[in-house]
PASEBA-1860 file (N, C-alpha, C; in nm, 3 decimals):
! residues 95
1> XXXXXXXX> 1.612/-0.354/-1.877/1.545/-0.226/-1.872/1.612/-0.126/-1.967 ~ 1.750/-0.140/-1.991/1.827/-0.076/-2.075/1.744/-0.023/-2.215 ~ 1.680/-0.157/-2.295/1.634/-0.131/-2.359/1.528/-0.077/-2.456 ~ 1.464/-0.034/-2.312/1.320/-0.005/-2.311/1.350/0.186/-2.318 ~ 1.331/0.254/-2.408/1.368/0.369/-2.413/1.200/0.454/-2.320 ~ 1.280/0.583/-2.323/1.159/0.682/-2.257/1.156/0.774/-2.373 ~ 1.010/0.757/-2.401/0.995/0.873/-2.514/0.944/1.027/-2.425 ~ 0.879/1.012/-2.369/0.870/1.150/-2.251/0.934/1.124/-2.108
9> XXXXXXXX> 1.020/1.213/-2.079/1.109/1.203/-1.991/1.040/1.280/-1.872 ~ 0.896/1.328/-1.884/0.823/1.428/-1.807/0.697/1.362/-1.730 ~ 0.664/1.256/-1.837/0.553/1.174/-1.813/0.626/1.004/-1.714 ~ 0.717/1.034/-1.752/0.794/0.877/-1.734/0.815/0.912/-1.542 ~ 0.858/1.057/-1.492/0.867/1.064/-1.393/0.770/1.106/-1.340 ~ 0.661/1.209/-1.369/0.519/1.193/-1.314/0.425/1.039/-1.292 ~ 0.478/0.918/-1.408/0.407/0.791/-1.394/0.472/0.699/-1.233 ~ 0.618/0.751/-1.197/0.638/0.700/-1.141/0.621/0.745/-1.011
17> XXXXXXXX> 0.604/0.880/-0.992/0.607/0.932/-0.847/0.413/0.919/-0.843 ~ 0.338/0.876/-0.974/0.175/0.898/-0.929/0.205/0.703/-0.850 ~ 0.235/0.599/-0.855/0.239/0.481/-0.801/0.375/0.520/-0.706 ~ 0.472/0.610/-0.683/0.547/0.509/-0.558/0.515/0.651/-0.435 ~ 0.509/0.764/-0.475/0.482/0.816/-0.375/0.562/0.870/-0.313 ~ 0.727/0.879/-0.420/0.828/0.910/-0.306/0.857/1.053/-0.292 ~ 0.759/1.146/-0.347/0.773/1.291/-0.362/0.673/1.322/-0.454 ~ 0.644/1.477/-0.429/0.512/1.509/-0.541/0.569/1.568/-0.666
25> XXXXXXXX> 0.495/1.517/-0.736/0.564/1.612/-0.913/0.567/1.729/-0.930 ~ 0.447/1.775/-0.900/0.405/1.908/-0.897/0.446/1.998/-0.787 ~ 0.441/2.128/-0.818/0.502/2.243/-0.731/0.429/2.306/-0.588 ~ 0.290/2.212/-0.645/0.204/2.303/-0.524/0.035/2.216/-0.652 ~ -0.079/2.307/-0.540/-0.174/2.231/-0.591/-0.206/2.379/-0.662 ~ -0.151/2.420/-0.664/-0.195/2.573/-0.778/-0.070/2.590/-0.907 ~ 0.045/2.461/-0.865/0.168/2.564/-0.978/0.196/2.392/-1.024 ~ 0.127/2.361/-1.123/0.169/2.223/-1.187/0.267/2.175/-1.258
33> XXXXXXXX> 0.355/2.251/-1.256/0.500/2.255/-1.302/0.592/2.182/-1.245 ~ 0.680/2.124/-1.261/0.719/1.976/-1.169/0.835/2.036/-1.047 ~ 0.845/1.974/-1.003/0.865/2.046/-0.819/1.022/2.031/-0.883 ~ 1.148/2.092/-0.753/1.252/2.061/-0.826/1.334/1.968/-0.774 ~ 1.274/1.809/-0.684/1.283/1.702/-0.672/1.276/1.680/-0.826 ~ 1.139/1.652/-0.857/1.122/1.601/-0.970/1.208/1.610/-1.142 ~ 1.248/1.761/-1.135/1.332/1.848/-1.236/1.466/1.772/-1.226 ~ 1.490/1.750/-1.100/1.637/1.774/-1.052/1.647/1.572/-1.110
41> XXXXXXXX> 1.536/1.471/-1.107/1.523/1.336/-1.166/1.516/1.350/-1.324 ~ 1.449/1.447/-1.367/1.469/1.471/-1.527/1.562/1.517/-1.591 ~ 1.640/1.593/-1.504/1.808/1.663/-1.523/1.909/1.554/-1.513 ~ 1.885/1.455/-1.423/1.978/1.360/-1.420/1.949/1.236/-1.541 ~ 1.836/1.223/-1.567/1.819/1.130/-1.686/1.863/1.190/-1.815 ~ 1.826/1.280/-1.815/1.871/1.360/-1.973/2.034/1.385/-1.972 ~ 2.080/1.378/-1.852/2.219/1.406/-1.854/2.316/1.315/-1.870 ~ 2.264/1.198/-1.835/2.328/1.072/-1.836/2.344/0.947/-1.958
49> XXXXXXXX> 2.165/0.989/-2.038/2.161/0.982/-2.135/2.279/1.082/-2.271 ~ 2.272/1.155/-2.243/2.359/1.262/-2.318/2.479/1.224/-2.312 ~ 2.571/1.157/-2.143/2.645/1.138/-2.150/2.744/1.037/-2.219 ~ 2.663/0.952/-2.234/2.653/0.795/-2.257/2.626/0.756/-2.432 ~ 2.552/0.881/-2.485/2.493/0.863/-2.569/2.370/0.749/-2.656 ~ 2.308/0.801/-2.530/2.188/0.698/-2.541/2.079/0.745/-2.565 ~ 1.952/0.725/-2.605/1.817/0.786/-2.565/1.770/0.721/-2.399 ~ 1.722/0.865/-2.382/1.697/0.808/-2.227/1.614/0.662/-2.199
57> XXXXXXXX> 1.639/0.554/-2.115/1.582/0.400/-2.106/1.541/0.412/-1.947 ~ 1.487/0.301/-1.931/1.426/0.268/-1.785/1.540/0.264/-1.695 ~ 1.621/0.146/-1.762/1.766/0.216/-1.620/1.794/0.314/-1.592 ~ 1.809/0.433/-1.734/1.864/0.562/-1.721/1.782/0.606/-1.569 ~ 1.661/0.589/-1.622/1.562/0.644/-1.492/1.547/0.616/-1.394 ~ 1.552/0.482/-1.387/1.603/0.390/-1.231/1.752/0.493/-1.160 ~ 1.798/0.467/-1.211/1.957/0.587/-1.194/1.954/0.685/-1.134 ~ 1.843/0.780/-1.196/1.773/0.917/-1.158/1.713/0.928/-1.063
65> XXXXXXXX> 1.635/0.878/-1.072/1.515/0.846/-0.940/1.600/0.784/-0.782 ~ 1.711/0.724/-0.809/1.806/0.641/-0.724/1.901/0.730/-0.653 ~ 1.948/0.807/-0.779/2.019/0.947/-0.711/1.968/1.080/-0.615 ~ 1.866/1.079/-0.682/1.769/1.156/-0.595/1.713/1.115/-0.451 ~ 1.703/0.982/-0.466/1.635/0.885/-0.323/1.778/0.910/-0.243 ~ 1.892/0.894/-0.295/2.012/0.837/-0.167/2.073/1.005/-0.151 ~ 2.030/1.090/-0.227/2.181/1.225/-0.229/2.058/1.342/-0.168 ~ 1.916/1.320/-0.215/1.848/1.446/-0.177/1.741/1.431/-0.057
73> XXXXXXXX> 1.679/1.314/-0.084/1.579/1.280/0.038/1.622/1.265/0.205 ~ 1.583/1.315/0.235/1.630/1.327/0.404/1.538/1.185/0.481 ~ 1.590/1.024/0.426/1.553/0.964/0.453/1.653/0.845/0.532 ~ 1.610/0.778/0.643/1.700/0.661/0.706/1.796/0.557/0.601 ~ 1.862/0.508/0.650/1.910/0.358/0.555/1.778/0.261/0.520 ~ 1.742/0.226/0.618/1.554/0.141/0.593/1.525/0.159/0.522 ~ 1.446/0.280/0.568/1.337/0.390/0.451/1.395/0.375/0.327 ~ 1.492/0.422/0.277/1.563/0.455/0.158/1.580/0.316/0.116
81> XXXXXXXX> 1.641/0.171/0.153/1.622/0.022/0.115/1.456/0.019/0.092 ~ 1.356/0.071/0.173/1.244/0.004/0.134/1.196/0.128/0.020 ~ 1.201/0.233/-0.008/1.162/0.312/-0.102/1.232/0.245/-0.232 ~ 1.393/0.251/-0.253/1.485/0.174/-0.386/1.381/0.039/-0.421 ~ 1.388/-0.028/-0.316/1.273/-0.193/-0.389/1.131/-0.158/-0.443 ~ 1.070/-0.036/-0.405/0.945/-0.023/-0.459/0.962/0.081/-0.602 ~ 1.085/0.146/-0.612/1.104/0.219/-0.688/1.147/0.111/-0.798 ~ 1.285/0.044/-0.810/1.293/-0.078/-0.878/1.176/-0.134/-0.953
89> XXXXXXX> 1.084/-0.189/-0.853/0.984/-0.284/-0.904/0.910/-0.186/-0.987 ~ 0.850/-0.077/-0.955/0.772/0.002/-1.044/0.857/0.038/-1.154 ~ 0.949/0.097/-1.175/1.087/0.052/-1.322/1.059/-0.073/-1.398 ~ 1.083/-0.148/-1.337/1.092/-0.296/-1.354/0.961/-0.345/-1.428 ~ 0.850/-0.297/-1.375/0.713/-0.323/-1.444/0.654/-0.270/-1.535 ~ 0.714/-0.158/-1.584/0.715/-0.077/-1.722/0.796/-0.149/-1.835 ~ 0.902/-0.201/-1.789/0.937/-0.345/-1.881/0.897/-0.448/-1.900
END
């Protein structure tokens, strides 16, 4: 997945939350601006990328999306194992 770069880092996390469902992108159904779940997954990809010196890739985003699932979501051990495998696979299938 490494190698599979993200050319929009905006679209890459709207593609993934429109199939897994694990939070909404948007701010509201009047403010389409990405919620700050979503910001806070584009802040961590761009940051990590930066860090690393990479262009942001599908792992980067797997990463993001991963950090966000285990540090911000107010979800069980389960939940959070069965959200990571559907999050994965949808990563995984963009490669």
């Amino acid at each position: 997945m490494k190698e599979f770069k993200i050319i929009d880092t905006q679209e890459f996390v709207k593609a993934i939350l429109d199939k897994t469902k694990l939070f909404r992108y948007e701010c509201s159904d009047n403010n389409s601006d990405p919620s700050k779940k979503s910001r806070e997954v584009i802040e961590i990809l761009n940051y990590e990328a930066l860090l690393l010196n990479e262009e942001p890739n599908l792992w980067l985003g797997y990463n993001a999306f991963n950090s966000v699932l285990h540090n911000v979501l107010k979800k069980s051990f389960g939940q959070q194992e069965r959200l990571d495998k559907k999050l994965f696979d949808e990563v995984y299938a963009m490669a």
